[in-house]
LOMAR-746711 format. One line per 4 residues: their letters; for each residue x, y, z of C-alpha. Coordinates in Angstrom, 3 decimals. Layout:
<atoms>
A = X Y Z  ...
</atoms>
This chain:
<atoms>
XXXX = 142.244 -38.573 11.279  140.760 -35.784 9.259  139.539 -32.678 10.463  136.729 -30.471 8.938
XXXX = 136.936 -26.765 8.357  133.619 -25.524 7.832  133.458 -21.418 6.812  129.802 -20.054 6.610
XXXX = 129.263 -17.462 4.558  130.362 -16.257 0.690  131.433 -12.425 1.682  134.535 -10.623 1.679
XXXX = 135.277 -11.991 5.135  135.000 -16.268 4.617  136.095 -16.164 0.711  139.544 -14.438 2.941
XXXX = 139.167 -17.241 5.133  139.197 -20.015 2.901  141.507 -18.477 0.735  144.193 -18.114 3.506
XXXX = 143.231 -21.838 4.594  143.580 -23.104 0.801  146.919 -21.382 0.708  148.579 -22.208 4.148
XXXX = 147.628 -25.972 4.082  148.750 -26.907 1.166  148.005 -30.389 -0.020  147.607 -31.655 3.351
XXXX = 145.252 -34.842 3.215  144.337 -34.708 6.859  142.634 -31.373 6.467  138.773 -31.206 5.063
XXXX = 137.863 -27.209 3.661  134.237 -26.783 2.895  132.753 -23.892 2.204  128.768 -23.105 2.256
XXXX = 126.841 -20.063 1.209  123.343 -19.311 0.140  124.735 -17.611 -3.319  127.299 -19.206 -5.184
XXXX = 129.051 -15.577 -6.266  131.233 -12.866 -4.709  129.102 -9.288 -4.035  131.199 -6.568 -4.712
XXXX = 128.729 -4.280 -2.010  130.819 -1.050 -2.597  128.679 -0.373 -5.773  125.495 -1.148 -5.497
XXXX = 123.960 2.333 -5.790  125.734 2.288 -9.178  123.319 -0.457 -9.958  120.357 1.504 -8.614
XXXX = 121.075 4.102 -10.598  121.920 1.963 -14.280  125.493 2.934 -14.261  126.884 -0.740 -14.072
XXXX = 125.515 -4.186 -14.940  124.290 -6.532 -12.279  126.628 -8.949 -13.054  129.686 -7.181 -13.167
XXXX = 130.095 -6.594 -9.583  129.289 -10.189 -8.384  132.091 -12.959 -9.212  131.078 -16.888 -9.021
XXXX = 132.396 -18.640 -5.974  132.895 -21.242 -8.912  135.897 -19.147 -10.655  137.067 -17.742 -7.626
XXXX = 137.753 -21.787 -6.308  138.957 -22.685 -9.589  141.967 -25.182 -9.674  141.475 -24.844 -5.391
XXXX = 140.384 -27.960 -3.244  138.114 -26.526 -1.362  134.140 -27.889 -1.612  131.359 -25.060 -2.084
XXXX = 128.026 -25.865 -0.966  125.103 -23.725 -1.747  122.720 -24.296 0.849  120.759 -21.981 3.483
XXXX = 122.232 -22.164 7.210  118.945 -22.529 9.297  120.901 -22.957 13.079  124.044 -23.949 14.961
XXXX = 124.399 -27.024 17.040  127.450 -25.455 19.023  127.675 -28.592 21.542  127.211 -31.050 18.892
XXXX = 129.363 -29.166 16.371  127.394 -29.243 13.873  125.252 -26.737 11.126  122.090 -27.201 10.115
XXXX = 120.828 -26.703 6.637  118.397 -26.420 4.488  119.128 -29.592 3.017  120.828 -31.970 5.663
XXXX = 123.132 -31.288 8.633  127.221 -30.757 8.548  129.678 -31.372 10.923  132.676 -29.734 11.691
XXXX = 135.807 -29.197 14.116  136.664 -25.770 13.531  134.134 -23.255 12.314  134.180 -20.021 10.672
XXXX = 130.774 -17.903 11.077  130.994 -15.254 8.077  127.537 -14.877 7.749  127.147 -11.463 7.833
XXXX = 123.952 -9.369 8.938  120.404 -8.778 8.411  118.647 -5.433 7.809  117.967 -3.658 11.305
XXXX = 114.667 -2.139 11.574  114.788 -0.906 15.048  110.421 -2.469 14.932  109.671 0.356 13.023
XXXX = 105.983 -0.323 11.657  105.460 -1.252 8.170  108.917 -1.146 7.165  108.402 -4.990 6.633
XXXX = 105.678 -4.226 4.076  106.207 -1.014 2.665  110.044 -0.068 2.246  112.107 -1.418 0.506
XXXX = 115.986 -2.778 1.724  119.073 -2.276 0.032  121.706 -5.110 0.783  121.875 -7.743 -2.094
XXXX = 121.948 -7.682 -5.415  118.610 -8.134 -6.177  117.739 -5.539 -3.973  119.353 -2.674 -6.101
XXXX = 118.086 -4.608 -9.566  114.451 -4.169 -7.856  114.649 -0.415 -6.639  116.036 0.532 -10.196
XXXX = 113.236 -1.021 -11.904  110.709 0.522 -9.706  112.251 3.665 -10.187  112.125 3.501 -13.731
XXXX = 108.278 2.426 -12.833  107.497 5.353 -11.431  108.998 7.831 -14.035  107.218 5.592 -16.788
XXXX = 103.521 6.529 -14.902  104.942 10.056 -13.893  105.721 10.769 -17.258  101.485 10.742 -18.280
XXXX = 100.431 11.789 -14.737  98.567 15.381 -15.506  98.057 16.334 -11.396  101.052 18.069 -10.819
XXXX = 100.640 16.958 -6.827  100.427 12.956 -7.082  103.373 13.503 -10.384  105.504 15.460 -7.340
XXXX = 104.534 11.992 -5.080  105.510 9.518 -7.568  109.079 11.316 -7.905  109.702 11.506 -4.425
XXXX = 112.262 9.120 -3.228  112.739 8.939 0.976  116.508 6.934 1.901  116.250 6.221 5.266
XXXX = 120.002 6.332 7.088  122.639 8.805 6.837  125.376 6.448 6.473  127.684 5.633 3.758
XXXX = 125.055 3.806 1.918  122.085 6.112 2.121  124.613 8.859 1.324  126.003 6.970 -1.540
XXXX = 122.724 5.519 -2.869  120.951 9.140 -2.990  123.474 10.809 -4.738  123.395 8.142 -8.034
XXXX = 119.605 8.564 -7.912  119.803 11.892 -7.948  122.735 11.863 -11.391  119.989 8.931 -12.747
XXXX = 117.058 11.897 -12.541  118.864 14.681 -13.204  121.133 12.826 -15.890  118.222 10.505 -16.926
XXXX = 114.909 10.363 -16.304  114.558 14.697 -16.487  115.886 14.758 -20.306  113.935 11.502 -21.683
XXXX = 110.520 11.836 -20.156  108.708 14.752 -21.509  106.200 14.667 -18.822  108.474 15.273 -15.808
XXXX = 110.226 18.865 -15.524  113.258 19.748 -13.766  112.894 20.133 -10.237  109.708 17.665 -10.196
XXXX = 112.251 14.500 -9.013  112.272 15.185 -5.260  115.329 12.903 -2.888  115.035 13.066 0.720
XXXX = 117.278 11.911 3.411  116.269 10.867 6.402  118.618 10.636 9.671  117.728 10.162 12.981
XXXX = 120.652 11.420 14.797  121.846 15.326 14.147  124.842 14.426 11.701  125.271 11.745 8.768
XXXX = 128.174 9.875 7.391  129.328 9.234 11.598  132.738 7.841 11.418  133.953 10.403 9.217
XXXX = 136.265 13.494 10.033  133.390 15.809 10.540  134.846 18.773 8.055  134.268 15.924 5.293
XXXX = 131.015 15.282 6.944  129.639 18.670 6.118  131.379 19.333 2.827  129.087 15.936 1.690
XXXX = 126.194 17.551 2.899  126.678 20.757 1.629  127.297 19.297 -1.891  124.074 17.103 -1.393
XXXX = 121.916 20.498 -0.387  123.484 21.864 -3.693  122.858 18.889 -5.924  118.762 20.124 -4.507
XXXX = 118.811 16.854 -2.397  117.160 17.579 1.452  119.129 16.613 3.882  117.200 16.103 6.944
XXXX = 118.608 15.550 10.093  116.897 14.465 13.386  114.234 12.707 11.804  113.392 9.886 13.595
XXXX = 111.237 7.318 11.248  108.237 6.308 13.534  106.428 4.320 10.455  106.347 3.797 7.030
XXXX = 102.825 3.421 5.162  101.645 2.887 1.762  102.944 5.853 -0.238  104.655 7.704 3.124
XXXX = 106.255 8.101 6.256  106.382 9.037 9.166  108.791 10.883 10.907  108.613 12.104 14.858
XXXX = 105.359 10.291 15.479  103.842 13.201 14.053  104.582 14.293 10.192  103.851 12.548 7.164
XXXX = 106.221 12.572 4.348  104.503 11.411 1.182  106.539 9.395 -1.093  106.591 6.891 -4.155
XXXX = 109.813 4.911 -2.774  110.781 4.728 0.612  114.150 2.787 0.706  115.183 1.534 3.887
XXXX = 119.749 2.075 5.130  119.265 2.329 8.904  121.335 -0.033 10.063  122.317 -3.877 10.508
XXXX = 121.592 -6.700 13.475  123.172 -9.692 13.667  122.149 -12.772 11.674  119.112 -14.522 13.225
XXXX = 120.754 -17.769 13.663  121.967 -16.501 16.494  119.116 -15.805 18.196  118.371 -19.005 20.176
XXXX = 122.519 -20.037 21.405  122.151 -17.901 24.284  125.497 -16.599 23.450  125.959 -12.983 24.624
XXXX = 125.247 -10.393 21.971  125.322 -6.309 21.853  122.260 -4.304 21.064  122.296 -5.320 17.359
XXXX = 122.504 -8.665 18.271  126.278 -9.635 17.328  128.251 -12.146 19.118  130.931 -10.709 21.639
XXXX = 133.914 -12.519 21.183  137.578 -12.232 22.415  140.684 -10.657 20.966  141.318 -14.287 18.803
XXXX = 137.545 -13.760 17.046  136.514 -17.240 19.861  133.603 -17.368 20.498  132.911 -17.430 24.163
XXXX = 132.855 -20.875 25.546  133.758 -22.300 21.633  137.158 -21.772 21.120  136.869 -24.145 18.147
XXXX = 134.155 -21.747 16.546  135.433 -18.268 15.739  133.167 -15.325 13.896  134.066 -12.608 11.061
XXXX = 132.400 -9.210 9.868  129.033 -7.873 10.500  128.432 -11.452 12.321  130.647 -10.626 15.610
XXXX = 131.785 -7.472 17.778  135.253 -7.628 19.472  134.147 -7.015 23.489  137.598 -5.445 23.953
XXXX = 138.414 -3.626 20.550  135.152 -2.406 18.935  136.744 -0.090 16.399  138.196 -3.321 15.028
XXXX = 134.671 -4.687 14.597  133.098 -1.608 12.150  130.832 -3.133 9.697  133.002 -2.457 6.511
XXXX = 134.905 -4.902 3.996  138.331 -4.223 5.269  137.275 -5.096 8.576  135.668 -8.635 7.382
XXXX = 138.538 -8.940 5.057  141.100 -8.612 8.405  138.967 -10.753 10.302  138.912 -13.708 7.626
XXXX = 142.725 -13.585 7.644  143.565 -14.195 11.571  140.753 -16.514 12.037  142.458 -18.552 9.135
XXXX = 145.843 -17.737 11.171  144.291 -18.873 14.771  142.785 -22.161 13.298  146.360 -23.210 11.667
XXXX = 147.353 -21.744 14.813  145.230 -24.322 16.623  146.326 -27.261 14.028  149.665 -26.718 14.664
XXXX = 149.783 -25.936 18.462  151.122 -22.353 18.515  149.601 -19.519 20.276  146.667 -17.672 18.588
XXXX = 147.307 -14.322 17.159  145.190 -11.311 18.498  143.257 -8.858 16.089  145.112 -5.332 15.289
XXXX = 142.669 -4.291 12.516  141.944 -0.269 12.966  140.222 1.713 10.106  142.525 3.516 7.831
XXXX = 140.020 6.018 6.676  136.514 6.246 4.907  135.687 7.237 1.452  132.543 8.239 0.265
XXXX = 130.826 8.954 -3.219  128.740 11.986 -3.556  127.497 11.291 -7.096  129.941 11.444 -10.660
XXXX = 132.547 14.410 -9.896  132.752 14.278 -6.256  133.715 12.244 -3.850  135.157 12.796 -0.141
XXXX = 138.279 10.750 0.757  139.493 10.292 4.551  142.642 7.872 4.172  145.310 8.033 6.679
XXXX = 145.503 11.091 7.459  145.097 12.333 3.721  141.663 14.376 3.318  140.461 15.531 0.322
XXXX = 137.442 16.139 -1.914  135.906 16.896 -5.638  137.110 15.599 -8.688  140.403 13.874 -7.967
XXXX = 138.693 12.273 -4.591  135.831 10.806 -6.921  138.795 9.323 -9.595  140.286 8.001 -6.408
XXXX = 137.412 6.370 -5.261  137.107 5.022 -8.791  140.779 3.967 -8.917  140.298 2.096 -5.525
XXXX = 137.141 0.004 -6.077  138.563 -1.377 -9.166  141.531 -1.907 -7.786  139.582 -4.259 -5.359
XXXX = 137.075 -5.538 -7.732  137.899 -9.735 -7.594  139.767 -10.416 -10.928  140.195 -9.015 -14.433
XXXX = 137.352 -9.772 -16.049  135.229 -7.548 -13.803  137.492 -4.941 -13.578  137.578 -4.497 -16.975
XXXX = 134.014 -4.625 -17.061  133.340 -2.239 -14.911  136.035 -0.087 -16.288  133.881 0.052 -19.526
XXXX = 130.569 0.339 -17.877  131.881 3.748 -16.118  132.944 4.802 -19.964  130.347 4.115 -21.460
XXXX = 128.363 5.907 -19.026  130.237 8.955 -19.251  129.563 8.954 -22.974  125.810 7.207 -23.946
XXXX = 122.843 7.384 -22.118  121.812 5.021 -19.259  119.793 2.146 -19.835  116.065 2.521 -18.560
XXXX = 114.519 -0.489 -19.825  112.708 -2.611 -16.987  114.479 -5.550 -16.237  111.483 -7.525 -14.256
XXXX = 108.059 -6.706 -13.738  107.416 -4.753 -11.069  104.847 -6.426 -8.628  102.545 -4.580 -7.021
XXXX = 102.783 -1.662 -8.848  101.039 1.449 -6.906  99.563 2.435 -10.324  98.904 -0.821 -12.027
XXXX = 98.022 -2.924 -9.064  96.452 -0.723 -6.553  97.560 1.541 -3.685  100.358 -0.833 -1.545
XXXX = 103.376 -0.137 -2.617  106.125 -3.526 -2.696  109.564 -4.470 -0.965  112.245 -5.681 -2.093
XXXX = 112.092 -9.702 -2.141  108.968 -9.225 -3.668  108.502 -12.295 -6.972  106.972 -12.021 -10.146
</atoms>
């Protein structure tokens, strides 16, 4: 009799999964591998900003499930997962209904806006690929109308950027906008003077970058309050409006972008098992990645929390990377009848980019900052870029960078531009 393997999910965590699967069965004819995911590439999520802020191509940090599968024998399916029929084992999709005996949820997470007001219709997220192509181009929007705006006020708006979330993302993403102005925008448009682009970080707690040693922690901010970026601690995002926000329930930070990094729930499908989740809506599962009561169903990355181990459960590609691997372990595990394995993933460090020069590194023990923590960071992420082609890719694109001027042409028409089409400004997700 053959038995299904069904992995959800095209991240770091399920293209581990199936991987490990393709690998450890073999040719085995009684063993089905299907894969499904809503985008038929590989996101390489470390750099993103560097998309935001025209340093790399799009497509250079996304590889196609197609060439990662190559000579494999695994299927790929690209269709939308629209709910779980745990009992029935079977997943629902956009286009028809699979069935399965062992399941892999890698589906990752959804943007968490804590029901925030108007952060639905006025900010814009930064999680997929189209979502940094988007903020670039309405970046380079806004410095195109700044450029011939004569009131020195609503110029000062339209060059205000607000990143909501202190985290490694908002941290990362602010510090390529502000090389892309200062780099950019400040030499090329003759309308806009130095000191007119105006970045803003937003954090509701008292410290960003949490998770890292906290000397690192302030040498980042310190370089970001150099770099004239305000840092801005305890501010608690009540709403976001059409060209502002508001932070404390009280003031109102005017803005021309407000780009939303808060934080990350767990993916809506979920919603309706009446499985138990933690306050960001993950699934709790055991030490094997089980889900409780479905020990033929186990869950990877952003989509779970470990009940017993939670700093094996951090939302970060090594993490999804470790979980991919034992649930491909405990399902051969299961095939075979031998005892599952337990997870014994713990972080090895963070590192963080604070622009081009600088970095902060936090890797086993090993701190360090400036110049050679930057080239590490470098060094690292191409290291882990998924095969040659893109490392070499990117390789050049950082080059080049270092050496011509950044491209500023606008790759799709903005819509709902808050000069050209009136006073809302758009999201991300928004089409042409």
């Amino acid at each position: 009799m053959t038995r299904r393997v069904v992995v959800l999910g095209g991240g770091f965590g399920g293209i581990e999964a199936i991987r490990v699967l393709e690998r450890r069965l073999g040719r085995r004819e009684d063993v089905e591998l299907l894969l499904v995911s809503d985008q038929n590439y590989l996101l390489f999520t470390p750099l993103l900003p560097q998309i935001a802020s025209s340093t790399v191509e799009p497509r250079h940090i996304i590889q196609p499930i197609r060439d990662i599968r190559a000579h494999r024998r695994f299927r790929f399916l690209r269709d939308r997962v629209l709910g779980l029929d745990l009992k029935g084992r079977q997943v629902h999709l956009a286009e028809g209904s699979v069935s399965y005996d062992f399941l892999v949820v890698a589906l990752g997470g959804v943007t968490q806006t804590f029901g925030v007001p108007g952060v639905e219709e006025h900010a814009f997220f930064f999680k997929g690929l189209e979502d940094a192509v988007t903020l670039r181009d309405r970046v380079i929007d806004l410095a195109e109308h700044a450029d011939h705006e004569r009131d020195p006020t609503r110029r000062r708006e339209l060059l205000t950027v607000c990143v909501v979330g202190g985290g490694y993302t908002g941290v990362q993403l602010i510090a390529e906008l502000h090389d892309f102005f200062t780099r950019y925008v400040v030499p090329r448009y003759l309308g806009i003077q130095p000191g007119e682009p105006r970045l803003v970080l937003l954090e509701a707690s008292e410290h960003i970058l949490r998770g890292v040693d906290p000397i690192l922690a302030k040498r980042a901010r310190r370089k970001l309050a150099r770099d004239g970026i305000e840092v801005r601690t305890g501010a608690r995002v009540t709403r976001i409006e059409a060209g502002g926000v508001g932070i404390n329930g009280e003031q109102i930070e005017r803005a021309g972008i407000v780009v939303w990094v808060a934080g990350v729930r767990g993916h809506p499908v979920f919603e309706e098992l009446g499985l138990p989740r933690d306050s960001a809506g993950r699934v709790l599962v055991n030490q094997f990645l089980e889900f409780p009561g479905f020990p033929e169903v186990f869950g990877v990355g952003d989509t779970v929390v470990i009940a017993d181990r939670p700093e094996a459960s951090v939302p970060i590609i090594p993490a999804a990377i470790a979980h991919g691997r034992l649930v491909a372990e405990n399902i051969l595990s299961r095939l075979e009848d031998r005892p599952l394995v337990p997870i014994e993933f713990s972080p090895r460090g963070m590192l963080v980019s604070l622009g081009m020069n600088d970095a902060v590194v936090d890797l086993m023990g090993l701190k360090f900052t400036g110049y050679p923590a930057w080239l590490f960071w470098n060094a690292l992420h191409l290291y882990k870029l998924v095969g040659f082609r893109k490392q070499l890719q990117v390789a050049l694109d950082w080059g080049l960078a270092m050496v011509f001027p950044r491209d500023s042409a606008i790759i799709r028409r903005p819509s709902r531009c808050p000069i050209c089409a009136g006073p809302k400004l758009g999201r991300v997700g928004d089409r042409t």
